[in-house]
Structures are given as structure tokens and as C-alpha cells.
N, C-alpha and C positions, 0 to 999 in steps of 0.2 A: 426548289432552286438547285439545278446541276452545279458542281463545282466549279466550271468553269465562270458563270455566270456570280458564285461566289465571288470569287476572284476580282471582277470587274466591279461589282457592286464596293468589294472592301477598298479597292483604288481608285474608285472616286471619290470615296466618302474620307480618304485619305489627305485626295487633293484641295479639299474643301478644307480641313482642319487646319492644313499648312496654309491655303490661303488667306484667312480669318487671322493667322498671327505673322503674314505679309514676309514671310521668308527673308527676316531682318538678321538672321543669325544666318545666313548664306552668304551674305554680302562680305566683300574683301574691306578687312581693313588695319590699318596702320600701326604701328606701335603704341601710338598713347590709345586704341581702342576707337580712335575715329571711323569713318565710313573711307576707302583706300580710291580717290579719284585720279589716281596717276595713271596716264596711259594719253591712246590715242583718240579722238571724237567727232563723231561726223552725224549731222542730221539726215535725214531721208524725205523731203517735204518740196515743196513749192513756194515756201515760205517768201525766198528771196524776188521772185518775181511778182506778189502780191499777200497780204498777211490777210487778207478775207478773202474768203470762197469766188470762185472766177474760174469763165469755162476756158477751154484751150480756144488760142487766136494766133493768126495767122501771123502778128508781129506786137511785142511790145509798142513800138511805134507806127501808130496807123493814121492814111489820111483817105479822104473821104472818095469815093470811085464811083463808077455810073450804075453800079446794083450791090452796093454797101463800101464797106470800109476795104481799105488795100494796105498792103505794107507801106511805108514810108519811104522815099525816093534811099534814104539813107542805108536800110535794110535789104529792100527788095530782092539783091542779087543774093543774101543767103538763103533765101528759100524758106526749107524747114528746120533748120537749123537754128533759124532766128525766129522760131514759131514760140511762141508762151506754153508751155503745158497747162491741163489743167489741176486747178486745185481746189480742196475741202476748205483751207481755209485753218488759223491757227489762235484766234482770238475770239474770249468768251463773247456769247452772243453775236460775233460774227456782225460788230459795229465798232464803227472807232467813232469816241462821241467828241467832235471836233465843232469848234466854235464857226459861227459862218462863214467868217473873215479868211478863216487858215483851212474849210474845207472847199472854198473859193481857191486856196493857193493849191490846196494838194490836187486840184482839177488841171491848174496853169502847170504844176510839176512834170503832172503825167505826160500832157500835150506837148510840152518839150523837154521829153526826156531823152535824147538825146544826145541832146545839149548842156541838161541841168543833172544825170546822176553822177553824184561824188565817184561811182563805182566804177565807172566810164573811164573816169581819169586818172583812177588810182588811187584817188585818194584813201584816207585811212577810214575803216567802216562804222566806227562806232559803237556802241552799246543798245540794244541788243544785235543788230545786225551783224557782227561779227560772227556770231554764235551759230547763225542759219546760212549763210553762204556757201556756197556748192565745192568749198575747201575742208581739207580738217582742220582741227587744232590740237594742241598736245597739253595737257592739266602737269604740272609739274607740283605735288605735294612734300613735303615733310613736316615736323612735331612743327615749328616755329618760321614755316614760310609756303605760302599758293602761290603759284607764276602759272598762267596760260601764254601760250604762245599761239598764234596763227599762222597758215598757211598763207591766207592773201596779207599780199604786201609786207609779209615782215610782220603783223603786228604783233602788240605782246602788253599785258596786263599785270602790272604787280598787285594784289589780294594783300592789300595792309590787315593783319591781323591785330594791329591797336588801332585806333581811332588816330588820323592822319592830321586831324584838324581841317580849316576850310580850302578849298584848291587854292594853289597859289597863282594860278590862272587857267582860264580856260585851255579847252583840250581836244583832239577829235576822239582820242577815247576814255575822257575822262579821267575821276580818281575812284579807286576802290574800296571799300573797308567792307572785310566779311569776320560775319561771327557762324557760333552754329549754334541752331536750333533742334536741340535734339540730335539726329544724326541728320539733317537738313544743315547744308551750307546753305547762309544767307548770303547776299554781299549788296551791300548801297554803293551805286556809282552816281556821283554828281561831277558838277567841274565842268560840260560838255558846251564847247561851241554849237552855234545852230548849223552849222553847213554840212551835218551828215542825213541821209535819208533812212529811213526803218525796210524800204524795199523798192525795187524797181517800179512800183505804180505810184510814186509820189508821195508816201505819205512820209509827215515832218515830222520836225519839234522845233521847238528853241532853246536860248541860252539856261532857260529855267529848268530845263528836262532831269527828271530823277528816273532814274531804273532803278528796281529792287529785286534780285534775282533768288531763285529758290533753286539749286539743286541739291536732289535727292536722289540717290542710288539703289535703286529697285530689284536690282542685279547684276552680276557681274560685268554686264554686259549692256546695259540699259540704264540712264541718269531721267529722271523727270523733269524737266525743267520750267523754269513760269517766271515770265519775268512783267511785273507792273510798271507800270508808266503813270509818273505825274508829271505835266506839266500847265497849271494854269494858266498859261500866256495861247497856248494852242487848245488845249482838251476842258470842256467842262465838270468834266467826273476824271478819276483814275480807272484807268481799263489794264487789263491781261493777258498777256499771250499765253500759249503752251504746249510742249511739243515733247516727243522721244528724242534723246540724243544716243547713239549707237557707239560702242566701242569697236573700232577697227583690230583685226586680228590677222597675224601670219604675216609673210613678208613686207608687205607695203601697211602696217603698223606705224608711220613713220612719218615726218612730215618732208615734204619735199620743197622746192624752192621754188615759191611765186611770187619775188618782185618785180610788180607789172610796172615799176614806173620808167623802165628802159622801153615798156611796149610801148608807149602812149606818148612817147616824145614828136614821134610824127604825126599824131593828132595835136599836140599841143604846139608845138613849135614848125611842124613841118613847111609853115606859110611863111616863111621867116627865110626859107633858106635864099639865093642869088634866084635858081631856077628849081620853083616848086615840083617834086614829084608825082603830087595826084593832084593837077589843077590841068 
């Protein structure tokens, strides 16, 4: 074996030993010795326009044409712009095991989604779907307090690190308590009204829904995330998401300001006015 070939053999066999002890001593973190989640986070997925595998289509909303499906009279004019990308898809098994009653609704969802997404309207996104929206959000850590912020809409999550007791009422984004496991942030969010959606293809929960999120810091640069879903009133079993989340770097590091509920006034109100502008 030439030395070059040395070389190559001792840095892989390298790569391999640092892989095996998961490069847990690379990771940034905090004064008390935690894993350092401050900064800025964006996913890279498709998640938001459907959380299982789906091919690219011509419109979120489609209605039927004389040699298949067409965009929706409501879309139409964006073109490809209003086109769905396609995606692999983000949850184990690539099923969401829904009772027939509620995978009956998340079919009625889809078909008027135009109409029915929360996200449409501005509303607030919810748990998990805040996480995966085509915005970032900013993790704000220290010894004795977690706060995420979001880009859409404002939103924002206090991370009770004592046990909060039971919600004092419903929420669109719930309540939080995280502990840590290991160097895995846990956090249970319960509390959550039914009226938020998991993603543009309809799919629910109800008032019963528990999230349980996992992240873990992989790199400096990279959070592992999973977040399970219970809710008995919708789902038969508990099921999984799971996704990379990306830490944003250099200038636009930063969150910027997207509250869309000044956009959506003329969707929501705009038939109200003396003389409507798009009628």
C-alpha cells in the first residue's frame, strides 16, 4: 500500500471511530454543560404541503377537467407557483393511522382547502406545524428559561421547565413542559384547541391531541427532531414524525416580520366593505 493510499485508509478508519461515539463532544453548549439550542432554524422539506410521501401536482386545490384533474378556479391564475412540490414524505411508515370517521374528514379537509386551512387565514399554526412551515423560528435558551419564537404570524412558545399543571384553557398553540433526556430536549405540549391543521392536505386532530417532541443536537448545525402524536378521539395508535432542522447562518440569521393577519383582512372582511373590490 503507497502512502498516499495509507493516508486515505487511516481517515476513513478515522471517520468511522468518531462516528461510533456520534461526535457528542462537538456539539455547542451552555454553561450548566446542556446541548446550546440558541440561534436560528429552518427546515428544508415539504412537510407543510403534506406530511406523507406525494408526487408534485399542479395545485393544492384541484378540481376535476375533461383529461384529469386542473387547478381550482381559485388558484388557477398562479400557475406554477401554486404548483405542490413533490415530497418523500416525514412520518414513520409513511401512514397516519386515523379512525374512519376523521380519515373521512381529512378527505372533506383536503377538498376544501381553500376554504378550511387555518394557515390561509393566519391563523396561529399549532404544534407540530409550526416547526415545519416554510418560515424560521429562533430557540432562545438560558440555565433557567426555553422560548421559541416564530416567523409566521408572531408566534411564540414558552418551554416551562417545572411542570405547569393542567392548561388553563384551551390554545392554538398549546401549553409546554420540557425536560431533558440526556442531552435530548424533551417537551409535552397538551392544552390545544381542535381548529389547527398538521399540513396543507388536511390532515387533523382534536381537542385531546398531545405532542411529545424530541430534539437533539447532532451538530452544530443540525437538531434532529420527532415529534409523536396522540390523540384517541382521531388516531388509533400513536404515530411519528421526523425531520432535520438546519441552523441558519451569516446575515439573514435572523427572524424577520411575518404578521400576515393585516394580509388576509381582504379575504376575511373584504365582502363587508359599501363597494367590494374583487367581486
Amino acid at each position: 500500500m503507497n502512502k498516499l493510499n495509507k493516508i486515505k485508509s487511516f481517515g476513513f478508519v478515522a471517520v468511522l471511530v468518531l462516528a461510533s461515539q456520534g461526535f457528542a463532544h462537538d456539539i455547542p453548549r451552555t454553561a450548566d454543560g446542556k446541548p446550546d439550542f440558541n440561534g436560528v432554524w429552518q427546515v428544508m422539506n415539504t412537510a407543510n404541503f403534506n406530511l406523507l410521501a406525494h408526487p408534485a401536482q399542479a395545485a393544492q386545490a384541484l378540481t376535476p377537467g375533461p383529461y384529469g384533474s386542473v387547478p381550482a378556479k381559485g388558484v388557477v391564475a398562479l400557475g406554477a407557483v401554486g404548483a405542490v412540490p413533490a415530497g418523500l414524505g416525514v412520518v414513520d411508515g409513511d401512514e397516519i393511522p386515523y379512525r374512519p370517521e376523521a380519515a373521512a374528514r381529512q378527505l372533506e379537509n383536503a377538498a376544501n382547502w381553500l376554504d378550511e386551512d387555518p394557515e390561509i387565514k393566519c391563523y396561529l399554526p399549532g404544534v407540530p406545524r409550526a416547526t415545519y412551515l416554510p418560515h424560521p423560528f429562533q430557540i432562545f435558551q438560558s440555565e433557567s428559561a426555553l422560548f421559541i419564537a416564530y416567523e409566521y404570524a408572531g408566534a411564540v412558545r414558552n418551554l416551562y421547565l417545572e411542570d405547569p399543571g393542567e392548561p388553563p384553557a384551551d390554545a392554538w398553540m398549546g401549553q409546554s413542559h420540557a425536560t431533558w433526556d440526556g442531552d435530548t430536549l424533551v417537551v409535552e405540549a397538551i392544552g390545544f384547541n381542535d381548529r389547527t391543521w398538521f399540513d396543507r392536505a388536511g390532515n387533523h386532530h382534536s381537542d385531546a391531541l398531545k405532542v411529545t417532541e424530541r430534539y437533539t443536537l447532532e451538530s452544530p448545525h443540525v437538531i434532529r427532531y420527532e415529534a409523536t402524536i396522540e390523540d384517541p378521539k382521531v388516531f388509533t395508535r400513536p404515530w411519528t414524525m421526523r425531520m432535520p432542522i438546519y441552523k441558519r447562518v451569516g446575515p439573514d440569521a435572523q427572524l424577520q416580520q411575518f404578521k400576515c393577519v393585516e394580509f388576509v383582512e381582504e379575504l376575511l372582511y373584504g365582502h363587508l366593505r359599501k363597494e367590494p373590490i374583487n367581486e
